[in-house]
C-alpha angles and dihedrals in degrees: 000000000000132000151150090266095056131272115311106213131186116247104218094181139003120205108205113194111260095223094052107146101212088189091047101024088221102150095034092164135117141171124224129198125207131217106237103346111217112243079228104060116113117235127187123231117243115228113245096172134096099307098203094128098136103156092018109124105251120195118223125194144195167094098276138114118319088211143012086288099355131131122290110254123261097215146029109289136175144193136194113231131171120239117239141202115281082230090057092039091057100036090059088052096042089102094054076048086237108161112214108210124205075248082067141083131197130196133170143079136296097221085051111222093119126062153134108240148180105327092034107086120111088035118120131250122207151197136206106234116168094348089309132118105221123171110258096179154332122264114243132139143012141141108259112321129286095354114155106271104003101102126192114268124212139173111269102229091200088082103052103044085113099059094044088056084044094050092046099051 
């Protein structure tokens, strides 16, 4: 079905990862299939180089909160974010006890102001590399939004190019 809003499509099976650690949210990764996929919808490339891109500007969308316990957006929004270290990442969440895996991806600032946040999670975020948007990773977890040093944490999707491949087979 089209509309002015985008293309509503019908989900037949979702693959959740079998080693998804509610408590950690390590794994935070599923595959959805859709009924009758349209030739015409836009899918974004997963990156399946080398993902060191701490510093580089990530983009970030959804339908989330506009705010730490604001309204959901009404409408499509976006923020750029940089990555960071996975070491910078988990040393500004030591004291919440959050644990940031190598399966795992931050990105934020340090000062807080810019995040993805609660509604946002399954949503993509991408790079530019070579001119190209490619998916980076998956939004899933932080503490509040935007807070100072509590960066936004997402699934790394370079891990889990082989069981993509796996699920789609």
């Amino acid at each position: 079905m089209d509309g002015a809003a985008g293309k509503v499509v019908s989900i037949v099976k979702v693959i959740n990862h079998a080693k998804y650690d509610e408590r950690t949210h390590d794994f935070d990764v599923a595959l959805l299939q859709i009924q009758d996929a349209p030739a015409d919808l836009p899918l974004l490339e997963s990156y399946q180089g080398s993902d060191s891109f701490v510093d580089k500007e990530a983009l970030v969308v959804g339908w989330g909160y506009t705010k730490e316990g604001g309204p959901l957006s009404a409408k499509l929004r976006e923020v750029k974010v940089p990555i960071v270290s996975n070491a910078t990442c988990a040393a500004g969440y030591q004291a919440d006890g959050v644990g940031i895996a190598d399966t795992m991806l931050c990105a934020g600032l340090k000062a807080g102001g810019k995040d993805s946040c609660q509604g946002d999670s399954g949503g993509p975020i991408v790079v530019s590399v070579g001119g190209k948007l490619v998916q980076t990773g998956i939004v899933s977890v932080g503490v509040g939004c935007a807070r100072p040093d509590r960066y936004g944490v997402y699934t790394r999707l370079s891990k889990f190019s082989s069981w993509l491949r796996a699920c789609m087979r």
